[in-house]
PDB file of N, CA, C and O in Angstrom:
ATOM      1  N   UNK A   1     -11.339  -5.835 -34.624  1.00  0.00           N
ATOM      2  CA  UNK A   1     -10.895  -4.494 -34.276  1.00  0.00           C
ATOM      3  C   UNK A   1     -10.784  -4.409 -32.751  1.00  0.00           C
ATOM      4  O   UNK A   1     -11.642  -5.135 -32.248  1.00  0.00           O
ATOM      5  N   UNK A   2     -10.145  -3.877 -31.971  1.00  0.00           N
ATOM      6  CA  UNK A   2      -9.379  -3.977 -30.902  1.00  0.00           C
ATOM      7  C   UNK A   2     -10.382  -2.746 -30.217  1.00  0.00           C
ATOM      8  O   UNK A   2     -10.810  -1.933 -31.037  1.00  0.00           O
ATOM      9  N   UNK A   3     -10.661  -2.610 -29.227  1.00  0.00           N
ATOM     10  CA  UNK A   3     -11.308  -1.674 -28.269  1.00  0.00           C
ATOM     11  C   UNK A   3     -10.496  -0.272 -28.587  1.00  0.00           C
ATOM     12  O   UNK A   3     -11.228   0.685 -28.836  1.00  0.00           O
ATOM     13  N   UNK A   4      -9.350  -0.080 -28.606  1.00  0.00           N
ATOM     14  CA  UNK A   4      -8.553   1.364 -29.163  1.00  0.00           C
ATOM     15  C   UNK A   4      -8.526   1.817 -30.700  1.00  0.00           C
ATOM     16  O   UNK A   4      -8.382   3.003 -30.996  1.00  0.00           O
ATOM     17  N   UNK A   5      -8.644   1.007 -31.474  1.00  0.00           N
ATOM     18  CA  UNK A   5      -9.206   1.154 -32.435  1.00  0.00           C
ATOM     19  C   UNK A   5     -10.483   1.476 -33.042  1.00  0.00           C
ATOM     20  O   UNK A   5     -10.602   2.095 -34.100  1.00  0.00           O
ATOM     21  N   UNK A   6     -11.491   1.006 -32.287  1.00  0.00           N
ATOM     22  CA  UNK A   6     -12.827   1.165 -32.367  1.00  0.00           C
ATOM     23  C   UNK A   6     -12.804   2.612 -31.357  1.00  0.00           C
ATOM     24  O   UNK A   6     -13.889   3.194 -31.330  1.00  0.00           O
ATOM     25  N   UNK A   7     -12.144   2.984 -30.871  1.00  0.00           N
ATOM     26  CA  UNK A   7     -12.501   4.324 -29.948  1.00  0.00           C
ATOM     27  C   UNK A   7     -11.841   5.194 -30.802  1.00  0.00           C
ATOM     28  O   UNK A   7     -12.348   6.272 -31.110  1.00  0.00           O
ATOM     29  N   UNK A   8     -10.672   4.803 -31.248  1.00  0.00           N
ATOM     30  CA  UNK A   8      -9.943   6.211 -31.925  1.00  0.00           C
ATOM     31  C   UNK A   8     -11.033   6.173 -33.258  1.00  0.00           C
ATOM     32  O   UNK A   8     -10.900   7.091 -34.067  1.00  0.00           O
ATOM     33  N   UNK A   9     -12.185   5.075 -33.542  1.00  0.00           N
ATOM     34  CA  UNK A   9     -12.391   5.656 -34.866  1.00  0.00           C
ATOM     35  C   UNK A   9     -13.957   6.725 -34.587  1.00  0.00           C
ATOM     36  O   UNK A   9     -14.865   7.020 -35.363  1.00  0.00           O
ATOM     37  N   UNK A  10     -13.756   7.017 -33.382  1.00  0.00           N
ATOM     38  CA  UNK A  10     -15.229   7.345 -33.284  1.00  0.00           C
ATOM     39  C   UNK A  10     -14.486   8.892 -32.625  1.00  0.00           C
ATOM     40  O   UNK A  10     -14.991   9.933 -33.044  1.00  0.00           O
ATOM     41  N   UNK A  11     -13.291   9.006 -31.600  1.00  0.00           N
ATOM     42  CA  UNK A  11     -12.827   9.601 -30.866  1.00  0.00           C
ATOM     43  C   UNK A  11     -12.424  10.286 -30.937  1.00  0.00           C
ATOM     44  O   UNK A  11     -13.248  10.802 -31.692  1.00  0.00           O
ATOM     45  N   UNK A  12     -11.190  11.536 -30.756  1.00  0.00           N
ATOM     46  CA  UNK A  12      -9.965  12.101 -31.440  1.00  0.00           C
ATOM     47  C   UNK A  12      -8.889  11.352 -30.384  1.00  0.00           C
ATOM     48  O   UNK A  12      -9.188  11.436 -29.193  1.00  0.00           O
ATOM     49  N   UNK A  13      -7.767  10.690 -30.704  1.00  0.00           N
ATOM     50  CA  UNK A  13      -6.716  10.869 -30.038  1.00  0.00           C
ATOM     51  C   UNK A  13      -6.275  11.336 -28.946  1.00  0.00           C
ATOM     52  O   UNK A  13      -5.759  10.796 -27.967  1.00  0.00           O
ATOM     53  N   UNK A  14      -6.500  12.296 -29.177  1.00  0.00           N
ATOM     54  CA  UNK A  14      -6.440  12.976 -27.342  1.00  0.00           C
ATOM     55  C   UNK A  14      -7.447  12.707 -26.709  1.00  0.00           C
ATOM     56  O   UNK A  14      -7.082  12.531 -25.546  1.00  0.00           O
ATOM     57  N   UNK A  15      -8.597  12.561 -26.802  1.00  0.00           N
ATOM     58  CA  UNK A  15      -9.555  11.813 -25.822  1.00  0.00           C
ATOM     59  C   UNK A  15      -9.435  10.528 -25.830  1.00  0.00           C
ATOM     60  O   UNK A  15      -9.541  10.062 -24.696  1.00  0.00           O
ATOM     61  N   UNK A  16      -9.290   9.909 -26.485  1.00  0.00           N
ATOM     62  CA  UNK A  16      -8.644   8.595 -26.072  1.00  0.00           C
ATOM     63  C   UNK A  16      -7.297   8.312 -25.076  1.00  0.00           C
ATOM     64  O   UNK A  16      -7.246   7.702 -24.009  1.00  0.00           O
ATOM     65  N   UNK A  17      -6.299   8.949 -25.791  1.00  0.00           N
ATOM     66  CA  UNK A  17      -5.507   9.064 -24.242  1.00  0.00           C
ATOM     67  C   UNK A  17      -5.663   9.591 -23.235  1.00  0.00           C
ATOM     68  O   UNK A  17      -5.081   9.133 -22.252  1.00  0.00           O
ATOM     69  N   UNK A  18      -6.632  10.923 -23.090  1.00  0.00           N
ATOM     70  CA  UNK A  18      -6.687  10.920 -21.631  1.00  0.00           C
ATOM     71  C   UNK A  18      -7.728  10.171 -21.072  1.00  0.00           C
ATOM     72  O   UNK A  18      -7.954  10.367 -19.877  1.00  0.00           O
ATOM     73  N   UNK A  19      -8.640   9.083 -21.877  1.00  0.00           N
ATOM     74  CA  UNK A  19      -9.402   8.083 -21.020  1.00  0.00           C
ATOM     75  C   UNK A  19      -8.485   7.156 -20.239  1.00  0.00           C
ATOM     76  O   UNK A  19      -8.387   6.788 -19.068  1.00  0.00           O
ATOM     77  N   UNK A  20      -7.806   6.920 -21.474  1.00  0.00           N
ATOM     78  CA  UNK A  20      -6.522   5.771 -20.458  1.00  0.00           C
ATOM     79  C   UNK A  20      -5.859   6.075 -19.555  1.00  0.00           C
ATOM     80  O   UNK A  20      -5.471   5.281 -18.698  1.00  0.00           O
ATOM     81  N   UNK A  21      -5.606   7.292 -19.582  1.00  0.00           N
ATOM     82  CA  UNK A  21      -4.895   7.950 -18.672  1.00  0.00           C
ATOM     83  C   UNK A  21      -5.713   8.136 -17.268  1.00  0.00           C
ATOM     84  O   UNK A  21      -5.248   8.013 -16.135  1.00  0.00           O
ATOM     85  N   UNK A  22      -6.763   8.393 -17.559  1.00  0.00           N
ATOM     86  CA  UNK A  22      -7.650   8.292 -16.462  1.00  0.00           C
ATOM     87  C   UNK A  22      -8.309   6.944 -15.840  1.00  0.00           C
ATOM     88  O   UNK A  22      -8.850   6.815 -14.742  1.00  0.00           O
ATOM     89  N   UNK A  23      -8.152   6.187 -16.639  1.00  0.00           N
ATOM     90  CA  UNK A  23      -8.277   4.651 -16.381  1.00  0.00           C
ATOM     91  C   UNK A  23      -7.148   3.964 -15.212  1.00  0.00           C
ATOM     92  O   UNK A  23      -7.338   3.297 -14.195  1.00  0.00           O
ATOM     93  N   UNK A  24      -5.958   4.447 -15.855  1.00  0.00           N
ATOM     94  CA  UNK A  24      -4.664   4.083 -15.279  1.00  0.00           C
ATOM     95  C   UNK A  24      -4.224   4.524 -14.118  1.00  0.00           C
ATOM     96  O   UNK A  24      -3.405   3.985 -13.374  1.00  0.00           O
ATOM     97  N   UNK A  25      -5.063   5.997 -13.915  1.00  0.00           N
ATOM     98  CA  UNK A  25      -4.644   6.623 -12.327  1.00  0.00           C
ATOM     99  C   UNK A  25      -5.958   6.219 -11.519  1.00  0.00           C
ATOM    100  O   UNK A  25      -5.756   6.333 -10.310  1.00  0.00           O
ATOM    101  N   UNK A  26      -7.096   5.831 -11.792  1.00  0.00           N
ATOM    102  CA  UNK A  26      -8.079   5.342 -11.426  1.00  0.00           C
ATOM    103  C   UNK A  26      -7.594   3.939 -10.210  1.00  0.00           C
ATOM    104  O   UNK A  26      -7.620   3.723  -8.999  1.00  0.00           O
ATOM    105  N   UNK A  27      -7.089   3.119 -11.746  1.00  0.00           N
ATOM    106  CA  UNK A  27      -6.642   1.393 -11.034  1.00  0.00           C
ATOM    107  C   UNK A  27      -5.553   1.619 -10.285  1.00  0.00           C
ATOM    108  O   UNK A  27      -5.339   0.596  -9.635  1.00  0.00           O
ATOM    109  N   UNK A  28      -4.850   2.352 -10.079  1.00  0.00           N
ATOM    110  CA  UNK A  28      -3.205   2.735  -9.257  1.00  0.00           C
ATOM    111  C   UNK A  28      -4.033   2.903  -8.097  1.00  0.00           C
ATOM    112  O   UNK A  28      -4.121   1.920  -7.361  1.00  0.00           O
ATOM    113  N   UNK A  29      -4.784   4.152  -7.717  1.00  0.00           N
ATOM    114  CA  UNK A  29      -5.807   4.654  -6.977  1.00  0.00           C
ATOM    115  C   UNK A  29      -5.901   3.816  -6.226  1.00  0.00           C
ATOM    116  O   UNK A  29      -5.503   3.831  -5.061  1.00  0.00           O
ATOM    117  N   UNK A  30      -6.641   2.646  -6.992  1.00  0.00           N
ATOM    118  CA  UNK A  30      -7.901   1.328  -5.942  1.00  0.00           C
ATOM    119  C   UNK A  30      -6.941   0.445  -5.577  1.00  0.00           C
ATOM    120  O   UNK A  30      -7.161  -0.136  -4.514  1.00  0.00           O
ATOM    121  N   UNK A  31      -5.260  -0.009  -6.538  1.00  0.00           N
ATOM    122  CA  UNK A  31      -5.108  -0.368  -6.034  1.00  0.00           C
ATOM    123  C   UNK A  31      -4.140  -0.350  -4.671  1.00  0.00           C
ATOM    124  O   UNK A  31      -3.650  -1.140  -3.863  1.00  0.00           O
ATOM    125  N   UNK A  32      -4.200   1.270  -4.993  1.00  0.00           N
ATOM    126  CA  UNK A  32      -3.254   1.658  -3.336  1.00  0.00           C
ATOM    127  C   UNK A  32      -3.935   1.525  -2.372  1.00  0.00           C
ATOM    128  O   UNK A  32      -3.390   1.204  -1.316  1.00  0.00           O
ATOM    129  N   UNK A  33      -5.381   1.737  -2.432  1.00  0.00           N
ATOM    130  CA  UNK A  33      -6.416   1.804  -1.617  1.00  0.00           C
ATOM    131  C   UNK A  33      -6.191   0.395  -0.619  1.00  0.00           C
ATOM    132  O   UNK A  33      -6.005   0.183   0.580  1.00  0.00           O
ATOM    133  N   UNK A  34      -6.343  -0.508  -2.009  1.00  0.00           N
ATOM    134  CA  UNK A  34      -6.631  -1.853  -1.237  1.00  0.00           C
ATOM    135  C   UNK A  34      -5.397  -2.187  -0.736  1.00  0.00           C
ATOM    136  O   UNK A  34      -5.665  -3.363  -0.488  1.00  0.00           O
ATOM    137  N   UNK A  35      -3.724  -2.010  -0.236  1.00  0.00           N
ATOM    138  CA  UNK A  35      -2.908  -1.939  -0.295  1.00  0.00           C
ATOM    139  C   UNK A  35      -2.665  -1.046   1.253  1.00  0.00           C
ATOM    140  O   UNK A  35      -2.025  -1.336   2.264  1.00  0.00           O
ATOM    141  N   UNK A  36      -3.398   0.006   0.927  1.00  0.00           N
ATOM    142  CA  UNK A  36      -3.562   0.684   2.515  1.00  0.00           C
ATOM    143  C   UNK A  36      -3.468  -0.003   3.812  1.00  0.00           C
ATOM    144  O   UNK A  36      -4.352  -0.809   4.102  1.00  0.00           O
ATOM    145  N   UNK A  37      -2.649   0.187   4.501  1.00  0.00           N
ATOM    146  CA  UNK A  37      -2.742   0.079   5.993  1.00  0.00           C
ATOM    147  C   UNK A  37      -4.037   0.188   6.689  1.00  0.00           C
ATOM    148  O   UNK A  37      -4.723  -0.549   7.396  1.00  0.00           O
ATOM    149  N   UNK A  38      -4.106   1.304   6.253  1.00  0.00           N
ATOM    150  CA  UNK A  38      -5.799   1.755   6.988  1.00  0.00           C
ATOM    151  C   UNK A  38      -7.227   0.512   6.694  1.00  0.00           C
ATOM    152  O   UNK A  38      -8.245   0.215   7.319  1.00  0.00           O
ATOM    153  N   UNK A  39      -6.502   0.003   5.228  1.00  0.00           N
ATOM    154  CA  UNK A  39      -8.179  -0.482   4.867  1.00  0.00           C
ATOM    155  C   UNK A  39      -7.499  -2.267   5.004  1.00  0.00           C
ATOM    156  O   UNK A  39      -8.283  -3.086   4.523  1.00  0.00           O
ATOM    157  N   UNK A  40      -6.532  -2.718   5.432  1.00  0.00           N
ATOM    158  CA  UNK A  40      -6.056  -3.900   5.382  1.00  0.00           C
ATOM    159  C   UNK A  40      -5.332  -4.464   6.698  1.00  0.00           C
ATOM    160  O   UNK A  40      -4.347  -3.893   7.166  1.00  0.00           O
ATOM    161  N   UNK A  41      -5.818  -5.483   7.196  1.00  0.00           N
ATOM    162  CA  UNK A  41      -4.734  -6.129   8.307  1.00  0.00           C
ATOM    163  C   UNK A  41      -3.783  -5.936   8.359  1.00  0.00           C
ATOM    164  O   UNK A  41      -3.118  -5.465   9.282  1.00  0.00           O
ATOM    165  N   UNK A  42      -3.341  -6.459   6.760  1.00  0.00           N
ATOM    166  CA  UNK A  42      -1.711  -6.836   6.640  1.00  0.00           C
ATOM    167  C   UNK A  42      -0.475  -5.772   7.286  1.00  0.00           C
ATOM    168  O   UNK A  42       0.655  -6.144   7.603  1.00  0.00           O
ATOM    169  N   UNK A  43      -0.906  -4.626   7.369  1.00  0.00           N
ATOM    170  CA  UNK A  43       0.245  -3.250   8.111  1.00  0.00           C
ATOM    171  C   UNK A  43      -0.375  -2.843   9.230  1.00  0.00           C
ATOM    172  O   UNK A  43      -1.569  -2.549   9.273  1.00  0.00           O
ATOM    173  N   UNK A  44       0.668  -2.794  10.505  1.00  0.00           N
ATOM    174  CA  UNK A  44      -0.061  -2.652  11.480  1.00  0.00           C
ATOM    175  C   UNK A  44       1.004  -1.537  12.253  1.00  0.00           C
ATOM    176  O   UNK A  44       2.210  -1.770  12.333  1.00  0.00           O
ATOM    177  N   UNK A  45       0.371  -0.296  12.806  1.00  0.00           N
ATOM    178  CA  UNK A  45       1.050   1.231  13.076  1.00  0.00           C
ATOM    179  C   UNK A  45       1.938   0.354  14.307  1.00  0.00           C
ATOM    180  O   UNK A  45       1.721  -0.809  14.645  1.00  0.00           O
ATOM    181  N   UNK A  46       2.764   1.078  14.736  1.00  0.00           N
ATOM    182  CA  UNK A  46       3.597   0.595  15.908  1.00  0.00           C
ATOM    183  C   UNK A  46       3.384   0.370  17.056  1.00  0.00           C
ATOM    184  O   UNK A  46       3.958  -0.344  17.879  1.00  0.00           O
ATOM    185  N   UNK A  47       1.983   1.411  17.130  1.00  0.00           N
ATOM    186  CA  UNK A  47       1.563   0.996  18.677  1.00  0.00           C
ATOM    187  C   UNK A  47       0.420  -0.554  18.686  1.00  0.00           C
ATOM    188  O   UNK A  47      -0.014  -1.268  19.590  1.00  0.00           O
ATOM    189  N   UNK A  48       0.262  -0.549  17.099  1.00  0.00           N
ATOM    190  CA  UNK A  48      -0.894  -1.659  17.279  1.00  0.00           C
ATOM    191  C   UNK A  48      -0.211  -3.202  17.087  1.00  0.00           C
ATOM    192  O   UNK A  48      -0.858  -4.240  17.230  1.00  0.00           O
ATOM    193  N   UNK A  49       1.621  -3.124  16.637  1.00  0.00           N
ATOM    194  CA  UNK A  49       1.941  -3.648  16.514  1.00  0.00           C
ATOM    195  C   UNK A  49       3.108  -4.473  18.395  1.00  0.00           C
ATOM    196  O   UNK A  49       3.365  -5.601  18.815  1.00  0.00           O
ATOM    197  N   UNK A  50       3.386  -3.116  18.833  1.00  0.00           N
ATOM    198  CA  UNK A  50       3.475  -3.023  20.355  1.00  0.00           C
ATOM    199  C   UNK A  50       2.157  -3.753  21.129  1.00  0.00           C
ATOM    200  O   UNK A  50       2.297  -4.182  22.275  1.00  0.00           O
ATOM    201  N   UNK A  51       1.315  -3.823  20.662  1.00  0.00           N
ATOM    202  CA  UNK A  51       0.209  -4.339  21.570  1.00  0.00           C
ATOM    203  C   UNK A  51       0.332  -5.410  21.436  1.00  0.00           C
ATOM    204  O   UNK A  51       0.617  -6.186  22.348  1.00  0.00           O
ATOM    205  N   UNK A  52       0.131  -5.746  20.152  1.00  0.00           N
ATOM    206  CA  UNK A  52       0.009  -7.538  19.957  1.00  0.00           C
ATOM    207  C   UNK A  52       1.358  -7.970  20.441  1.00  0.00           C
ATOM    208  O   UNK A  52       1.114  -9.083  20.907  1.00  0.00           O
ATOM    209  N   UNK A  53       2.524  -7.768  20.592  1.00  0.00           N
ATOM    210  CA  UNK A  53       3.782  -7.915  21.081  1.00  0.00           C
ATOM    211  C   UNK A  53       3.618  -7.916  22.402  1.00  0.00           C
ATOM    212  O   UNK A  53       4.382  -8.584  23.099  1.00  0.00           O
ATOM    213  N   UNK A  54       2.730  -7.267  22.888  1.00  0.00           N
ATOM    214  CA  UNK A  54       3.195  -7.153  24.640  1.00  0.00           C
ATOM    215  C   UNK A  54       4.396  -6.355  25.044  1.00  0.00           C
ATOM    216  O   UNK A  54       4.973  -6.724  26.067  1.00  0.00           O
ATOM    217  N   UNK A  55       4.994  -5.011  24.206  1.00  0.00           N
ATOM    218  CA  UNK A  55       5.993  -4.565  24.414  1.00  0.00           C
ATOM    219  C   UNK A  55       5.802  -3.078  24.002  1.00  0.00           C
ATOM    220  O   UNK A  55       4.767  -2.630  23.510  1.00  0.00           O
ATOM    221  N   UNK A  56       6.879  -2.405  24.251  1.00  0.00           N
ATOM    222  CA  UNK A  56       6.629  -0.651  24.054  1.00  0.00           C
ATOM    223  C   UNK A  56       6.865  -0.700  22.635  1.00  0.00           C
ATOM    224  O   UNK A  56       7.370  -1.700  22.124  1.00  0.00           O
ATOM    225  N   UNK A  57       6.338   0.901  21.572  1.00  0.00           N
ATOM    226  CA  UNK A  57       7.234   0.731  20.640  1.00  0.00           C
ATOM    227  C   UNK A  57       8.536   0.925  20.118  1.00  0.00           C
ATOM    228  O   UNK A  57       8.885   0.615  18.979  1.00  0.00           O
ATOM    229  N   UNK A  58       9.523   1.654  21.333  1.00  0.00           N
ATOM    230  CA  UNK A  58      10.890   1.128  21.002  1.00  0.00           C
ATOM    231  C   UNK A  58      10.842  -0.016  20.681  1.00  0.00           C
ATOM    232  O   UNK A  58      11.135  -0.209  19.501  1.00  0.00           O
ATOM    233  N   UNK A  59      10.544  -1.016  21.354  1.00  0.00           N
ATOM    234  CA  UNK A  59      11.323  -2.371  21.336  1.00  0.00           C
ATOM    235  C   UNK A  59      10.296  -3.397  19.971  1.00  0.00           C
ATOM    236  O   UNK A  59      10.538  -4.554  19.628  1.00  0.00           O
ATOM    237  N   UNK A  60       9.312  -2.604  19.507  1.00  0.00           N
ATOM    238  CA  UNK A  60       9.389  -2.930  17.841  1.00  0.00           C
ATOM    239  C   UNK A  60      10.275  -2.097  17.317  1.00  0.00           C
ATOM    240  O   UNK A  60      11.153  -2.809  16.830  1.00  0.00           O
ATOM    241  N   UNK A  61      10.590  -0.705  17.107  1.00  0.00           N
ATOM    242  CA  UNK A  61      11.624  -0.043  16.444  1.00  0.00           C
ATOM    243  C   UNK A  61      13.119  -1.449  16.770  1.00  0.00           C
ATOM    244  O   UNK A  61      14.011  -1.706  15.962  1.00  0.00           O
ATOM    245  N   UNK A  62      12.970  -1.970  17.878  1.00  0.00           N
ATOM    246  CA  UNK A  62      14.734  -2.652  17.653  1.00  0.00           C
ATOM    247  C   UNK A  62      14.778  -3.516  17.117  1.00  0.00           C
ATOM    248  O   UNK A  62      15.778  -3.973  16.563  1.00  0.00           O
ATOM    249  N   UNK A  63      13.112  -4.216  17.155  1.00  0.00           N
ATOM    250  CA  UNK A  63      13.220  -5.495  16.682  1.00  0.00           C
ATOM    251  C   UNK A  63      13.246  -5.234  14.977  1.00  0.00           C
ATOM    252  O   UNK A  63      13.657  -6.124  14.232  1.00  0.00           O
ATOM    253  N   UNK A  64      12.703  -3.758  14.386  1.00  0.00           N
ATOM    254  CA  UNK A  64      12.576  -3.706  13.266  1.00  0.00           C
ATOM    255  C   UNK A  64      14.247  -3.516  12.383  1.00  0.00           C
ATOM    256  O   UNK A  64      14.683  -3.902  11.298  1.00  0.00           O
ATOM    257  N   UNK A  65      14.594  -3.017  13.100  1.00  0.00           N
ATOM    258  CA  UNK A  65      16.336  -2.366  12.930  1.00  0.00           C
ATOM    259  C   UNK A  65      16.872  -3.702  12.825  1.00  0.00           C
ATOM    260  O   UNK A  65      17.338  -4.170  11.786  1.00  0.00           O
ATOM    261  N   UNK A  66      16.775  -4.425  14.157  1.00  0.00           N
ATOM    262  CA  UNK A  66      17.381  -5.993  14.156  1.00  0.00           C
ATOM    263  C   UNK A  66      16.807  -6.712  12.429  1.00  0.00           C
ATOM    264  O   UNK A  66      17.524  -7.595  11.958  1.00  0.00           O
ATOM    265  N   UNK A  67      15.672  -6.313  11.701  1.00  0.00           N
ATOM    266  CA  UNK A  67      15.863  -7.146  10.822  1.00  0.00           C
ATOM    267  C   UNK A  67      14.447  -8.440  10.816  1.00  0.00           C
ATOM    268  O   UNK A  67      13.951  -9.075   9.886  1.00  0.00           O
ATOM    269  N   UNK A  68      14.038  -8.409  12.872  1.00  0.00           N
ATOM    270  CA  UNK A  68      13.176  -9.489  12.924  1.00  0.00           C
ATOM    271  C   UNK A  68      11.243  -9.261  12.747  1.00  0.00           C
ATOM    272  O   UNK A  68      10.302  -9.960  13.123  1.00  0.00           O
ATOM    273  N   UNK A  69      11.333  -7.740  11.883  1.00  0.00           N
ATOM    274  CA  UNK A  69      10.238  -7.136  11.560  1.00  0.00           C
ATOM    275  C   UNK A  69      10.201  -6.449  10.632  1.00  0.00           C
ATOM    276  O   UNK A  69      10.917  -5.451  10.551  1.00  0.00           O
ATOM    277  N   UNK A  70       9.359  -6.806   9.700  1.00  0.00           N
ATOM    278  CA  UNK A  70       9.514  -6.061   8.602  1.00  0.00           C
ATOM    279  C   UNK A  70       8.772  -5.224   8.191  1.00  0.00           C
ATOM    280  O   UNK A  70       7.661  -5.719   7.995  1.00  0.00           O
ATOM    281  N   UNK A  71       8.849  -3.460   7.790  1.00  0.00           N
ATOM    282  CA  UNK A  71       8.779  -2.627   7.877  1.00  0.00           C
ATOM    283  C   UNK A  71       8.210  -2.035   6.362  1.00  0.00           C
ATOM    284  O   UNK A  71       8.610  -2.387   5.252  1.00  0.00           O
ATOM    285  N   UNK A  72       7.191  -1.062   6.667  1.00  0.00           N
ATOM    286  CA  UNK A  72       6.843  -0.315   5.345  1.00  0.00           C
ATOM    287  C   UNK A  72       6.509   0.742   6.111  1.00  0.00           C
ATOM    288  O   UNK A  72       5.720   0.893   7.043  1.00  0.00           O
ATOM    289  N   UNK A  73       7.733   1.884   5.176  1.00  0.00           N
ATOM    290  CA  UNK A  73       7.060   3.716   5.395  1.00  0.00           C
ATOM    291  C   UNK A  73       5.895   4.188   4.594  1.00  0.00           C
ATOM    292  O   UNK A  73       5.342   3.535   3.710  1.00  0.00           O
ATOM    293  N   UNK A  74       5.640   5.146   4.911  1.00  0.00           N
ATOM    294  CA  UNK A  74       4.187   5.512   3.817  1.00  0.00           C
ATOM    295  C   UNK A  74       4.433   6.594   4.826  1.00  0.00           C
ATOM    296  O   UNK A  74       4.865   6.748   5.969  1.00  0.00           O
ATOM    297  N   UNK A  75       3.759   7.502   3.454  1.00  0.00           N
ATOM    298  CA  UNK A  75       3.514   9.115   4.022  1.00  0.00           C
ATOM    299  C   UNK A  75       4.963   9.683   3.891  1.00  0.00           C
ATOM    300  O   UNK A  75       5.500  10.073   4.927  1.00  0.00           O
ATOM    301  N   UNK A  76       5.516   9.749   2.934  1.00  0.00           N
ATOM    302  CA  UNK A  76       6.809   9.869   2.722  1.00  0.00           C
ATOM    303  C   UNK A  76       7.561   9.692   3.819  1.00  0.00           C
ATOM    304  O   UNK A  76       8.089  10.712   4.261  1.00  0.00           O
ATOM    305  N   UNK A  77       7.781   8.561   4.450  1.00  0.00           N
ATOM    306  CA  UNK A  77       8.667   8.371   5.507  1.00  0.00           C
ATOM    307  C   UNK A  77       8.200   8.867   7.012  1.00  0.00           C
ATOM    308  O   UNK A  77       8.662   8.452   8.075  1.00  0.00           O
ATOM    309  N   UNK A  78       7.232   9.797   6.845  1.00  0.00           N
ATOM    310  CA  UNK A  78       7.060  10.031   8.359  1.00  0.00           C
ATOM    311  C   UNK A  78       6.519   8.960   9.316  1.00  0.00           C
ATOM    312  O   UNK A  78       6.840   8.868  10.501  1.00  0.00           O
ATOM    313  N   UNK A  79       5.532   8.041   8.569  1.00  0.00           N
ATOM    314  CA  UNK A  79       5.164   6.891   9.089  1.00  0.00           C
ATOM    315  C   UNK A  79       5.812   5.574   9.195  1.00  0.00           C
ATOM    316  O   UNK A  79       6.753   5.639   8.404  1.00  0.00           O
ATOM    317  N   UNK A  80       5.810   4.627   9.648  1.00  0.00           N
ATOM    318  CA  UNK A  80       6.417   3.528   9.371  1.00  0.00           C
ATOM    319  C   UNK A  80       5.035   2.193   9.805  1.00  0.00           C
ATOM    320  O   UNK A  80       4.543   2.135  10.932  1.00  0.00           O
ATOM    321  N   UNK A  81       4.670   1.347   8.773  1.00  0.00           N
ATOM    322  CA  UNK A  81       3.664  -0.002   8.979  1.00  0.00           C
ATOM    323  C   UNK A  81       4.635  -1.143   9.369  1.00  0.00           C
ATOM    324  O   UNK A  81       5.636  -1.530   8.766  1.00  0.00           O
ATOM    325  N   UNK A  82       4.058  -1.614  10.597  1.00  0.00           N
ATOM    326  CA  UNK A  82       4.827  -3.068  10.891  1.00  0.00           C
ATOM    327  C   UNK A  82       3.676  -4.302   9.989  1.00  0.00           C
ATOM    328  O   UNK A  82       2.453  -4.429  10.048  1.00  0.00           O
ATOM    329  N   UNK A  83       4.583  -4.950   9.308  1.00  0.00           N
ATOM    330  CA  UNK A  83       3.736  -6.440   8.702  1.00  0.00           C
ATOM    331  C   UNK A  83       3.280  -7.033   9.856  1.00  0.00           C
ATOM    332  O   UNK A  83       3.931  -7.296  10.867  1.00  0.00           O
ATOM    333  N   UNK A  84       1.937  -7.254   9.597  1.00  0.00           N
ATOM    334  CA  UNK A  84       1.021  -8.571  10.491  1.00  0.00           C
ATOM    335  C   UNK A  84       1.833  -9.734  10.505  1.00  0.00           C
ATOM    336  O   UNK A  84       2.252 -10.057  11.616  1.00  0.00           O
ATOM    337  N   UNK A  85       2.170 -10.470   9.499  1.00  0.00           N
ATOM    338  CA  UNK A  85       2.343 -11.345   9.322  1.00  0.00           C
ATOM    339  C   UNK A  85       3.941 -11.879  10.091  1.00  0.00           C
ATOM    340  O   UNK A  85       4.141 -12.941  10.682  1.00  0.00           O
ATOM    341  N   UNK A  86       5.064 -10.590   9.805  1.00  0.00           N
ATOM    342  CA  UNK A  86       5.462 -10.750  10.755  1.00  0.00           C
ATOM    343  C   UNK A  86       5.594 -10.662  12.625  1.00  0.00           C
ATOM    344  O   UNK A  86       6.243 -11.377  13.388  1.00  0.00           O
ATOM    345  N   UNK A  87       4.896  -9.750  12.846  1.00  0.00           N
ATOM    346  CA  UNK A  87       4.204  -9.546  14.024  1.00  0.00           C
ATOM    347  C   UNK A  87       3.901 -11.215  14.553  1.00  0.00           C
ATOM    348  O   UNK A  87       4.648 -11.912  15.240  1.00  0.00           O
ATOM    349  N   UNK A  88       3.016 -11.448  14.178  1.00  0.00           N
ATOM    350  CA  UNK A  88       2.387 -13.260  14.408  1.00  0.00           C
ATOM    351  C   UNK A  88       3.337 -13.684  14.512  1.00  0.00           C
ATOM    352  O   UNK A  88       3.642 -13.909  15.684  1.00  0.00           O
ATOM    353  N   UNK A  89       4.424 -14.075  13.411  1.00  0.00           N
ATOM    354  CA  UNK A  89       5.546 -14.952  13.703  1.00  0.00           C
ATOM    355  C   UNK A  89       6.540 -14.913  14.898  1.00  0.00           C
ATOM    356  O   UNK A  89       7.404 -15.723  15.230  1.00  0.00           O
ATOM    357  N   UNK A  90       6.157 -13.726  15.445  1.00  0.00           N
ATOM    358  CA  UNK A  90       7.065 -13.403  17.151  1.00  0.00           C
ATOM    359  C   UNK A  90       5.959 -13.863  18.001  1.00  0.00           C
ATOM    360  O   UNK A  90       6.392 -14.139  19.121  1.00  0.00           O
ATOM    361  N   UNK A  91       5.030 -14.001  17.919  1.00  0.00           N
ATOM    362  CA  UNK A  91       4.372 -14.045  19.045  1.00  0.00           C
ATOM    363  C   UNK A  91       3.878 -15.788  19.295  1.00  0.00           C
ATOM    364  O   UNK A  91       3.236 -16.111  20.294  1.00  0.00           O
TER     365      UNK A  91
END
């Protein structure tokens, strides 16, 4: 008997789906968390990405436009994360 089976026989249906349901926005959650800029190297804000560059952040904005940095918005667009990884590869 399968873990959803053994719950729906003890459960009603609707509490069973909204466990999963709560399971599912739980793991999305942790794994945006871990995914975060804030909590991870890997995205780095423009000025922190200007630093390691040795340059203003226009001239990551050109290099990002140019294509030779690659870019993640968050915060519906108001923000923009420069990749570490590309960062390193310029320097």
């Amino acid at each position: 008997m399968s873990p959803n089976e053994r719950l729906l026989a003890v459960l009603s249906p609707e509490i069973v789906g909204a466990l999963a349901e709560l399971v599912a926005d739980e793991v999305t959650r942790q794994l945006a968390d871990q995914d975060s800029p804030r909590n991870s190297p890997k995205w780095l804000t423009l000025e922190q990405a200007a630093e390691r560059l040795d340059c203003t952040t226009d001239a990551v904005r050109m290099r990002m436009n140019r294509g030779r940095l690659e870019r993640r918005p968050r915060d519906q667009g108001r923000r923009v994360y420069v990749s570490a990884a590309s960062v390193d590869r310029l320097t």
